[in-house]
MARTI-299519 format. One line per field, with one value per residue (C-alpha): residue number from 0; residue in three letters; x, y, z. Coordinates in steps of 0.5 Angstrom, whole numbers, plus 2048, in hexadecimal, padded with zeros to 3 digits. Layout:
<atoms>
num <- (NUM, ...)
residuo <- (Ala, ...)
x <- (X, ...)
y <- (Y, ...)
z <- (Z, ...)
</atoms>
This chain:
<atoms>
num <- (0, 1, 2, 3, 4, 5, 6, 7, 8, 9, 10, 11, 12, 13, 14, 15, 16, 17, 18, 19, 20, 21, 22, 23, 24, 25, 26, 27, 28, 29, 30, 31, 32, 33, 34, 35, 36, 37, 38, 39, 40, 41, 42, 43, 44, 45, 46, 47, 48, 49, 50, 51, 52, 53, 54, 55, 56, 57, 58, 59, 60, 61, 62, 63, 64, 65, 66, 67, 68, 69, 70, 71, 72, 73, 74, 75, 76, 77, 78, 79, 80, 81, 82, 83, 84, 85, 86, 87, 88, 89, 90, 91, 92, 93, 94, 95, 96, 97, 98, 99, 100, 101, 102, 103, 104, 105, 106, 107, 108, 109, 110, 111, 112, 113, 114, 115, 116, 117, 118, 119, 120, 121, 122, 123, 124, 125, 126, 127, 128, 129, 130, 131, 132, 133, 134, 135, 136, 137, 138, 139, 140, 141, 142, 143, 144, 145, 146, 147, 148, 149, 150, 151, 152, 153, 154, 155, 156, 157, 158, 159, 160, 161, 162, 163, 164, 165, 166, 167, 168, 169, 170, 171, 172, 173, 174, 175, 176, 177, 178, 179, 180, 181, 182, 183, 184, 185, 186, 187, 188, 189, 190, 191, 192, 193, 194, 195, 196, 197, 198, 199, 200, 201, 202, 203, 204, 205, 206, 207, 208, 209, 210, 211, 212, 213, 214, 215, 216, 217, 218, 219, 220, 221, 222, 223, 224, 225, 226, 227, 228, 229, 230, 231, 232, 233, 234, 235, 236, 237, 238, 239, 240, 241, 242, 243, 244, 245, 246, 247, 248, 249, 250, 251, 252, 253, 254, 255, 256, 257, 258, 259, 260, 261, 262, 263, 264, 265, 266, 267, 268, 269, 270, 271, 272, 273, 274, 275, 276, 277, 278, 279, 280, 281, 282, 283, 284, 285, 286, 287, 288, 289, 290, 291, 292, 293, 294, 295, 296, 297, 298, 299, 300, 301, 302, 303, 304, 305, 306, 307, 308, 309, 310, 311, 312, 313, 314, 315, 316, 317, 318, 319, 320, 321, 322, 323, 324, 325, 326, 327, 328, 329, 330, 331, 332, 333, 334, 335, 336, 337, 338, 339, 340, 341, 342, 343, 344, 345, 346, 347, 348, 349, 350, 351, 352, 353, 354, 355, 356, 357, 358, 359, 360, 361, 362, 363, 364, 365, 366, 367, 368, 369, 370, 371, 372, 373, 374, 375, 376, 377, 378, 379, 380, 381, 382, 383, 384, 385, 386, 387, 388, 389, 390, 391, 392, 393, 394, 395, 396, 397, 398, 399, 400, 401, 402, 403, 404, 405, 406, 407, 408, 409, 410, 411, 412, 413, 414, 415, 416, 417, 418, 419, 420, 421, 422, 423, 424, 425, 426, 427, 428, 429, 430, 431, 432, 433, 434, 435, 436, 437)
residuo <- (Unk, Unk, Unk, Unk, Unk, Unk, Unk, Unk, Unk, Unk, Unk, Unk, Unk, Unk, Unk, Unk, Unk, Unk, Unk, Unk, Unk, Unk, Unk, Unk, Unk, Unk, Unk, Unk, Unk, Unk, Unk, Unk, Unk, Unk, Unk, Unk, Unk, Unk, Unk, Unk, Unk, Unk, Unk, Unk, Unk, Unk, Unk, Unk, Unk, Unk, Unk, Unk, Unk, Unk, Unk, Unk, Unk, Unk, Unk, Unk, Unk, Unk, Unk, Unk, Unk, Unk, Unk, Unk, Unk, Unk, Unk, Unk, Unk, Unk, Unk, Unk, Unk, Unk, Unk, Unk, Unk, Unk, Unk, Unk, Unk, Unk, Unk, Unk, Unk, Unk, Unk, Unk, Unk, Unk, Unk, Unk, Unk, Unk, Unk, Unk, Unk, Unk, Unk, Unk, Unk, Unk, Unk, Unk, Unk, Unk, Unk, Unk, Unk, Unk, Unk, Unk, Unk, Unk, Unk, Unk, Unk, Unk, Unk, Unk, Unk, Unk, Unk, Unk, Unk, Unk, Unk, Unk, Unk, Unk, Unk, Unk, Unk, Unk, Unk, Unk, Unk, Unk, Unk, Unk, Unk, Unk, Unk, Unk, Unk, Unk, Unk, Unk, Unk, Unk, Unk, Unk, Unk, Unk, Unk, Unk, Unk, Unk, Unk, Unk, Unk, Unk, Unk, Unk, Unk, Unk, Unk, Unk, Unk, Unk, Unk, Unk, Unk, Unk, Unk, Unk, Unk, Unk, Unk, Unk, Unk, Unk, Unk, Unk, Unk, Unk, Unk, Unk, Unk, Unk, Unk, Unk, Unk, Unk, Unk, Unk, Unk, Unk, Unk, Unk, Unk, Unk, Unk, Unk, Unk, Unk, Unk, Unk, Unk, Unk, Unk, Unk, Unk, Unk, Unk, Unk, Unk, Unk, Unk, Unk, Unk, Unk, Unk, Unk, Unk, Unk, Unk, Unk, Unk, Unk, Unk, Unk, Unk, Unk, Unk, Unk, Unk, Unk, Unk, Unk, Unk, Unk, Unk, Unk, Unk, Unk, Unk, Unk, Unk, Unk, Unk, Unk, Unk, Unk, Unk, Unk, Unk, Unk, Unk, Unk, Unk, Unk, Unk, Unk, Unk, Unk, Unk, Unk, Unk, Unk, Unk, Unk, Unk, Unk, Unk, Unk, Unk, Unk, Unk, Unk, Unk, Unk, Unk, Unk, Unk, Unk, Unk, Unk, Unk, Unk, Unk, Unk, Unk, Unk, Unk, Unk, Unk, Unk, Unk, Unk, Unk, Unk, Unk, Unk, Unk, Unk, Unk, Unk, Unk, Unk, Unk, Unk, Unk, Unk, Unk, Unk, Unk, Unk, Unk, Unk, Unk, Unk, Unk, Unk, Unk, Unk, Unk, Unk, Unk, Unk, Unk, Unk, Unk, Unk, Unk, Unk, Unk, Unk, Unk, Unk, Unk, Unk, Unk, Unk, Unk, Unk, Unk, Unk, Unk, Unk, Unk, Unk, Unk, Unk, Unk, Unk, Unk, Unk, Unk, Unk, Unk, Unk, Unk, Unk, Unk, Unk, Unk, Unk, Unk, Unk, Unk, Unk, Unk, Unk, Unk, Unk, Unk, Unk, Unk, Unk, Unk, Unk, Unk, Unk, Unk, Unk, Unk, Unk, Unk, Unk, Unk, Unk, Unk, Unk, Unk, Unk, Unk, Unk, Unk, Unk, Unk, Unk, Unk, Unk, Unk, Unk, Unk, Unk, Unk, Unk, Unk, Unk, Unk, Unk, Unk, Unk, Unk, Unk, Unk, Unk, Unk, Unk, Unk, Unk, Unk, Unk, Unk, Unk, Unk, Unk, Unk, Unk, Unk, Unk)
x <- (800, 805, 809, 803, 801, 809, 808, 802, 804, 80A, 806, 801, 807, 809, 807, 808, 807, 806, 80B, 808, 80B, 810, 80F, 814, 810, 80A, 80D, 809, 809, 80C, 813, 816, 816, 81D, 81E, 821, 824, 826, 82C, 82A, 823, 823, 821, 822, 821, 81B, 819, 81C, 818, 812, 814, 814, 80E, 80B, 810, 80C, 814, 817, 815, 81A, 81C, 820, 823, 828, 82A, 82E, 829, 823, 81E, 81E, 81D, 816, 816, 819, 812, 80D, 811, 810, 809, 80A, 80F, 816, 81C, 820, 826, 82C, 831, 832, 836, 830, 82C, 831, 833, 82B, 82B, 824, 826, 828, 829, 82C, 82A, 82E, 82B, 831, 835, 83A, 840, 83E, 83C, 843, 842, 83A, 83B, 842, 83F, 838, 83D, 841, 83A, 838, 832, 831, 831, 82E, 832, 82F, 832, 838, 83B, 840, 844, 84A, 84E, 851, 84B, 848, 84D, 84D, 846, 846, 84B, 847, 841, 844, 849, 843, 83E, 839, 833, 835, 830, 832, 82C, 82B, 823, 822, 827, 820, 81B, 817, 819, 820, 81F, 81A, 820, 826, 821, 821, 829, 82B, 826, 82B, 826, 82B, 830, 837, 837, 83D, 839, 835, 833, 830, 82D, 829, 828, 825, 822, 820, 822, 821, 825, 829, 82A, 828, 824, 821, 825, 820, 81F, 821, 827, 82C, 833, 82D, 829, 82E, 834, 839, 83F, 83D, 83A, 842, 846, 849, 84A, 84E, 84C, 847, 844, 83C, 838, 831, 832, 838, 833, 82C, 830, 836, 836, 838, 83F, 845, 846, 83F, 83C, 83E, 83A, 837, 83B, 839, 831, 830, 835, 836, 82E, 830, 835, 832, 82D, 832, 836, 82F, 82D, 832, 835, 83C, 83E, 845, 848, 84A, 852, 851, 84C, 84C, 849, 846, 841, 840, 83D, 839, 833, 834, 837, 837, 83E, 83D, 842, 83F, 83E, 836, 837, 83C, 83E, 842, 844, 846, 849, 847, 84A, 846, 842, 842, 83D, 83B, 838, 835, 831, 82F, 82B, 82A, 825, 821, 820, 81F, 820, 822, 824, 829, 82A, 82E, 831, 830, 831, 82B, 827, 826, 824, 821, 821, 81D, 81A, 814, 815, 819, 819, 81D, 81C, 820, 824, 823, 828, 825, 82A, 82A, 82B, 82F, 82E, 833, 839, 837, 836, 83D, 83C, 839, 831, 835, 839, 833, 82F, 833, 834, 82C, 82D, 832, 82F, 828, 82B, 82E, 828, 822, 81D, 81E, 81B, 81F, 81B, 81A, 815, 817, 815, 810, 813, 812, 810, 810, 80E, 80D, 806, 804, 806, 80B, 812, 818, 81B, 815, 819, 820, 820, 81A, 820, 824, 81F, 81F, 827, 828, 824, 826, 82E, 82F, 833, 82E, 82F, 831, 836, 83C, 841, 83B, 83A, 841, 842, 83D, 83F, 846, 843, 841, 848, 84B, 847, 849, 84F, 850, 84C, 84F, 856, 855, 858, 856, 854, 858, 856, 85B, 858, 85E, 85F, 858, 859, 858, 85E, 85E)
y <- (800, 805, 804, 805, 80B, 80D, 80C, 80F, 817, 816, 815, 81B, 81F, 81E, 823, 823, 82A, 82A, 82E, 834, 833, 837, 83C, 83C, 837, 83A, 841, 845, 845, 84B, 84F, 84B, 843, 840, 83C, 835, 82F, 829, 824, 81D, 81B, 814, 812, 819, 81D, 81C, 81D, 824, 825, 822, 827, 82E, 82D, 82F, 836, 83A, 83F, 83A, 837, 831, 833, 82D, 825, 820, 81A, 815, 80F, 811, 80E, 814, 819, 817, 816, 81C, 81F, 81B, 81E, 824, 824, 828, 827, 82A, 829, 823, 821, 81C, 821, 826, 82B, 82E, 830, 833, 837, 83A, 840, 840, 83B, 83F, 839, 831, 82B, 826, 81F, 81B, 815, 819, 818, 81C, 822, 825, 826, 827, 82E, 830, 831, 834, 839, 83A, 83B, 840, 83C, 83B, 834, 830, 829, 823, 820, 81E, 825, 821, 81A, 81C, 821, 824, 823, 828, 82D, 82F, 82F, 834, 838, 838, 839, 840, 843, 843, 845, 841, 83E, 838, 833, 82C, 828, 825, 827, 826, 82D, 831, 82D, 82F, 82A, 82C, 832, 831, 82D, 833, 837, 833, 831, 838, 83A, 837, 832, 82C, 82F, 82D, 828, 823, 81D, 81B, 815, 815, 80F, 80C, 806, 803, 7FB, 7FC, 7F9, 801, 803, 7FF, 802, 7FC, 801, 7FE, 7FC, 7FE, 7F9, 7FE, 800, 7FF, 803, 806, 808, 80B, 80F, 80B, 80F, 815, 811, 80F, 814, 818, 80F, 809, 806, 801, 7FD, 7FE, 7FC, 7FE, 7FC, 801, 807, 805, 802, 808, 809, 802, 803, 808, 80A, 80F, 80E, 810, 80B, 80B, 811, 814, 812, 813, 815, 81C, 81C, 81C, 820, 826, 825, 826, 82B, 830, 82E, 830, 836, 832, 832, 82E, 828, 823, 823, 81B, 815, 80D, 809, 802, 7FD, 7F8, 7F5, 7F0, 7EE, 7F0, 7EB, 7F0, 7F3, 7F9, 7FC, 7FF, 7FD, 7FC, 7FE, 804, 808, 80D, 812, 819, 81E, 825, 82B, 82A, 824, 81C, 81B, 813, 812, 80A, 807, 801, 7FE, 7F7, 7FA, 800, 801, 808, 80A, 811, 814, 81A, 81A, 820, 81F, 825, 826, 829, 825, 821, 822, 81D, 81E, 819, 819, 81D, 81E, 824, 821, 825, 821, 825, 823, 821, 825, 829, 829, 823, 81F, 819, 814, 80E, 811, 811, 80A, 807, 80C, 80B, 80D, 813, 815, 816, 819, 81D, 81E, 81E, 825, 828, 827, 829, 82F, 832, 830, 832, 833, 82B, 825, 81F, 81D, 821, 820, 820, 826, 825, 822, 827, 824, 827, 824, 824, 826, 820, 822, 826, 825, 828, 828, 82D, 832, 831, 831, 838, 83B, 83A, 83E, 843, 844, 844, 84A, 84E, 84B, 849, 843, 83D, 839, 833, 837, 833, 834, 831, 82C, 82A, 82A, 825, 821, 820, 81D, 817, 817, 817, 811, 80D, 80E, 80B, 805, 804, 805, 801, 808, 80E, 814, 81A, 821, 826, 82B, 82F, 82B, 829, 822, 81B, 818, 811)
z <- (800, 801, 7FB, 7F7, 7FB, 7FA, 7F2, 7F2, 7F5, 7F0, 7EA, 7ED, 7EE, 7E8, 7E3, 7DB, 7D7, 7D0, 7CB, 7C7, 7C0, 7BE, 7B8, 7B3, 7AF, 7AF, 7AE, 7AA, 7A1, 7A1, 79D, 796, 797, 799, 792, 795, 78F, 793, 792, 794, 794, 798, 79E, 7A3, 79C, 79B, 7A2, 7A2, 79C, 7A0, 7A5, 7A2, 79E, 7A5, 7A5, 7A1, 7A0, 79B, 794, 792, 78A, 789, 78B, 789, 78B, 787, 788, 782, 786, 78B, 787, 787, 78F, 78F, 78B, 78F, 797, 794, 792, 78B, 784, 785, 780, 783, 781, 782, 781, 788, 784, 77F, 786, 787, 781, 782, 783, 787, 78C, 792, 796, 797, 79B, 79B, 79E, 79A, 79D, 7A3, 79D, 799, 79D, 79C, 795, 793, 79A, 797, 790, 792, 796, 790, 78C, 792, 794, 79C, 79E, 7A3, 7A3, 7A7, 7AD, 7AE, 7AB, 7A9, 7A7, 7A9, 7AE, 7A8, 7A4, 7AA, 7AA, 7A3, 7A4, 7A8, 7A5, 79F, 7A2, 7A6, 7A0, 79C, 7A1, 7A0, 7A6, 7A7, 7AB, 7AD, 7AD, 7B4, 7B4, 7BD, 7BD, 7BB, 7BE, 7C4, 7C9, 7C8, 7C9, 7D0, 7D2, 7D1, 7D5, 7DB, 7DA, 7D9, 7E0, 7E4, 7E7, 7E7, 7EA, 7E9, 7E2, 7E0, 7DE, 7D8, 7D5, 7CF, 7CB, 7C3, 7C3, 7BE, 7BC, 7B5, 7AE, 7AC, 7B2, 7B0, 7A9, 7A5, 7A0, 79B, 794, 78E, 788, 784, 787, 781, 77E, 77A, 780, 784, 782, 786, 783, 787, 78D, 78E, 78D, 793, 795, 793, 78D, 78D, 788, 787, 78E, 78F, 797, 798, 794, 798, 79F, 79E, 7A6, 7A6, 7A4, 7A4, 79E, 79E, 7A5, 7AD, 7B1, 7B8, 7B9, 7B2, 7B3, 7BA, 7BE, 7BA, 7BC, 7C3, 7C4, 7C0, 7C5, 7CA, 7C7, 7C6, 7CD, 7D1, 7CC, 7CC, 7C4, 7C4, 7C3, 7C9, 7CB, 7CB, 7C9, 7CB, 7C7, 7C8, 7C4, 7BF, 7B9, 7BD, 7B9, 7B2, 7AD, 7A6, 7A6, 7A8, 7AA, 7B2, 7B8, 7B9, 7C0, 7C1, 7CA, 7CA, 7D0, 7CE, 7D1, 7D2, 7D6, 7DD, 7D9, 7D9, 7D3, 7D2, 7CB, 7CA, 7C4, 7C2, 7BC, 7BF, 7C5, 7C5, 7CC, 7CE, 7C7, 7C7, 7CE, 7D0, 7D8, 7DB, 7E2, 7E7, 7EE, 7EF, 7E9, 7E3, 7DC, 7D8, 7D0, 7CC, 7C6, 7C8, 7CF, 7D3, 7DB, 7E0, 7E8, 7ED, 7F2, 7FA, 7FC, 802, 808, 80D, 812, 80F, 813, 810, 811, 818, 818, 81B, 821, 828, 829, 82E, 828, 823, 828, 828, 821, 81F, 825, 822, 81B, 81D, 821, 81A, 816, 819, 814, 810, 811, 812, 80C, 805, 7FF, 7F9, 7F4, 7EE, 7E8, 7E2, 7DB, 7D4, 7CE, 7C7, 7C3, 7BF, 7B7, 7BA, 7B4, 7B8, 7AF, 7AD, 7B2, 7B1, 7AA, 7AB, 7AF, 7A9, 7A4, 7AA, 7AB, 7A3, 7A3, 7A9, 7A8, 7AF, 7B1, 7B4, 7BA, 7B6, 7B1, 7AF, 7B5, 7B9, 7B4, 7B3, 7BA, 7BB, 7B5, 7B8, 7BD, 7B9, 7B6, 7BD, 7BF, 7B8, 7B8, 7BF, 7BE, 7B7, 7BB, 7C2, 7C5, 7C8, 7C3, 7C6, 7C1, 7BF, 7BF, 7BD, 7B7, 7B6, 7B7, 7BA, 7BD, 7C0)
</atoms>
């Protein structure tokens, strides 16, 4: 009976409060339209292009992709005819096309930004920002020489729930924060990356010359095009997929923009028998200035599925898929009766007196506070608001949170993590020569 009273006044302390939808996505239709042209037209393309129909600022002019067959993807995402193409440079040889969306495998992210920057079009590049840490530098410089807005396409950065969990965090309600743990656990063929391969895909069909450069050649293979995350040549794993997710969320959440002095790695490719290349199960610890981060993802189980956990002295923030939950800690003076254990019952009278004496207004014992939690609207898309917060930074020429030195720290994140599982050694950055030792 009194567990059960106990659980029911913690369920009746507990209160959740719905979010207000952000009003980026629905901003009104006015001013000339940002004319947007998207490079990759896959999986993660047409849910861009899914999602910015629902932004009335922007009108895409354009796609390519190198598989045929996506032309007509991109045309039904949208809802409308647009030119498409297998050749990215003639969207950006138009002069009607203000900005580009890249949404191709993470290898050639490099080449469709630097070259969109060099045509002077803005540029939202899809997450990891890079696949490389070189690749992310000269990425950077580009993108800043040509003085181009840049957005790495990490969407919880502009989601309403990350910004509620800013807001706690940055109150100073948790106290002192050295400690996260942060999940993505998934156990699905999709999750997993086994994507479909077409009955059509073909050296007809798919431009696979264009597919492979900036890469080792390869002989024609649908599974590299359709399943890219699986191999190294063109994708970034557990670190690209998802740990890039959770330390974007890391970084927009604490205001801390900057790359980990170190990063272990542990895991292993456990289930999977296919030939990829990473690990189905990937931990890593890094660490930050004043901050030990614990990222963990696992494609064989999907328990808790997404979940970030600050740490603070004085309470902990929870961050899941469509919750913010933010429960304080007991940390009322007390009389602390354990350490009083080994004394005699004259000594810890005593002590109870003098305690007691000094603390005259608290209860031996203290009731927790209520927990606080947030959640999102049903329907709610975090994308329709970053890639409207794009739109908008196009025409006011200021900078977003996830520009590209926020997406390139992210990003070398994710290389850290590889490269000390890869080489079975702790991943030490230079930040002096902008590189990994280890």
């Amino acid at each position: 009976m009194r567990l059960g009273a106990a659980a029911a006044a913690v369920a009746a302390a507990a209160k959740t409060t719905l979010l207000e939808p952000a009003i980026m996505a629905a901003q009104t239709d006015t001013g000339p339209k940002i004319r947007f042209a998207i490079v990759g037209t896959g999986i993660r393309g047409c849910d861009l292009l899914r999602a910015a129909r629902t932004v009335p600022t922007g009108v895409c002019v354009g796609a390519a992709d190198l598989y045929t067959s996506r032309h007509q993807s991109a045309q039904e995402a949208w809802g409308g005819e647009i030119p498409t193409t297998s050749d990215y440079r003639k969207l950006l040889d138009r002069k009607d096309v203000d900005a580009v969306l890249i949404a191709t495998s993470d290898h050639l992210h490099k080449r469709v930004t630097l070259d969109a920057v060099a045509a002077g079009k803005d540029v939202y590049c899809e997450k990891p920002m890079s696949h490389s840490v070189e690749d992310g530098f000269a990425m950077v410089q580009a993108v800043q020489a040509g003085k181009r807005i840049f957005q790495a396409g990490s969407q919880r950065v502009s989601s309403i729930l990350y910004a509620k969990a800013r807001e706690i965090y940055q109150s100073g309600r948790l106290g002192e924060v050295h400690s996260v743990d942060a999940q993505w656990n998934r156990n699905t063929p999709g999750g997993a990356w086994m994507y479909p391969v077409p009955a059509d895909a073909s050296p007809e069909t798919v431009d696979w010359a264009s597919f492979i450069q900036d890469a080792p050649a390869h002989a024609f293979d649908p599974i590299r095009f359709f399943r890219w995350r699986l191999f190294k040549d063109y994708g970034s794993g557990l670190g690209g997929d998802l740990f890039v997710h959770l330390l974007s969320g890391i970084q927009v959440i604490t205001g801390m923009n900057t790359v980990a002095s170190r990063a272990y790695s542990t895991g292993g490719l456990y289930h999977f028998k296919d030939g990829r290349d990473f690990p189905d199960q990937l931990e890593t610890v890094y660490d930050f200035p004043g901050l030990q981060v614990h990222l963990h993802c696992n494609q064989n189980n999907a328990d808790s599925d997404e979940r970030i956990s600050f740490f603070g002295s004085k309470g902990t923030l929870v961050v899941t898929g469509r919750t913010v939950t933010f429960t304080p800690e007991d940390v009322a003076p007390r009389f602390e009766s354990y350490g009083w254990g080994g004394m005699t019952h004259a000594q810890r009278e005593a002590g109870e007196k003098e305690w007691r004496a000094a603390h005259p207004a608290q209860p031996l014992a203290v009731v927790p506070n209520d927990l606080e939690t947030y959640a999102m609207p049903q329907g709610y898309n975090d994308t329709a608001d970053h890639i409207a917060n794009f739109f908008r930074a196009i025409g006011t020429r200021e900078h977003v949170v996830e520009d590209e030195v926020f997406g390139n720290n992210a990003a070398t994140g994710c290389h850290l993590a590889n490269y000390s599982y890869f080489h079975r050694a702790v991943a030490t950055w230079d930040a002096e020569t902008k590189t990994i030792k280890g």
